[in-house]
C-alpha positions, 0 to 999 in steps of 0.5 A, a space after each residue: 513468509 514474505 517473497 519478491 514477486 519476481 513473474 508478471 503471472 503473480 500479478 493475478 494473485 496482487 490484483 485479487 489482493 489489492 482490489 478485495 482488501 482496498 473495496 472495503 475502504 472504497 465502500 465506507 468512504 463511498 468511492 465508486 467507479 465512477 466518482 474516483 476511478 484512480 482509487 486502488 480498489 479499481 486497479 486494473 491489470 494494466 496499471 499494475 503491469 506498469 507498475 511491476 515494471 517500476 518498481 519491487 512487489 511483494 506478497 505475504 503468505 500465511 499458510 502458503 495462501 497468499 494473504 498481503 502485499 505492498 510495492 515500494 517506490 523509489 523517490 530518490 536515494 534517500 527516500 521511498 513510498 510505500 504503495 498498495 500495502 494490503 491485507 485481505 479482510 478475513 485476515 486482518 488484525 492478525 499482525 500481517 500489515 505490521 509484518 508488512 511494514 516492518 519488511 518495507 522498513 528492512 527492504 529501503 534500509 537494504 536499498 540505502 534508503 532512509 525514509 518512508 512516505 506514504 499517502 493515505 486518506 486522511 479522513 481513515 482515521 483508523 489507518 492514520 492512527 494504525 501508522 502513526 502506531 507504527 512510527 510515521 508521522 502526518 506531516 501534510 494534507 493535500 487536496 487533489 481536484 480528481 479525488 473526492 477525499 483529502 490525501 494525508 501524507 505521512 512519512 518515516 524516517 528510518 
């Protein structure tokens, strides 16, 4: 079951979310707090506060236990990104982030939206291949002087 977070209390449960799904990228790609404290396994409570004010979030449960979450971004009227999309790992593979994205597929196409974008590292090989699974393309790479990795960017149009 998918739900809109619609309190600031369910942050807490988004936080937990993010940081433990997005840590196991964080170590095999060797980021830490200290070479890339703008990573999403680092989130703080504060950024996503201000990022609940901007913009719709949402939580997967599996058995009333919350197990996913994602954020969407309006770019313009045509376009949206998908942000912070998780799934916690003793959850993964079982089809939950596919759920995921085709909820965000369904949600911008409800908003009037026609595309998705996304940035992901592009050095993840294997969630660049799991998206490109699920319809979007690799249209760009960006280097950023604060990263310590290459930022693919990917997109799908709907």
């Amino acid at each position: 079951m998918i739900i809109q977070v619609e309190k600031k209390e369910q942050l807490n449960i988004c936080l937990e979310i993010i940081r433990s799904s997005f840590i196991t990228v964080a170590e095999e790609f060797g980021l830490t707090e200290n070479n890339c404290p703008s990573h999403t396994a680092f989130i703080t409570m504060d950024k996503l506060e201000k990022q609940y004010d901007s913009r719709p979030m949402f939580l997967f449960y599996q058995n009333s236990i919350p197990v996913g979450c994602f954020s969407l971004t309006k770019c313009n009227d045509e376009e949206w990104e998908l942000n912070n999309l998780a799934v916690l790992p003793e959850y993964r593979h079982l089809g939950i982030g596919k759920a995921l994205v085709d909820y965000a597929v369904a949600t911008v196409k409800n908003y009037g939206g026609n595309k998705i974008s996304i940035g992901i590292i592009e050095e993840n090989s294997t969630l660049k291949n799991w998206y490109l699974k699920l319809g979007f393309n690799h249209i760009s790479t960006r280097k950023f002087e604060h990263l310590p990795f290459t930022v693919g960017l990917m997109e799908m149009k709907l």
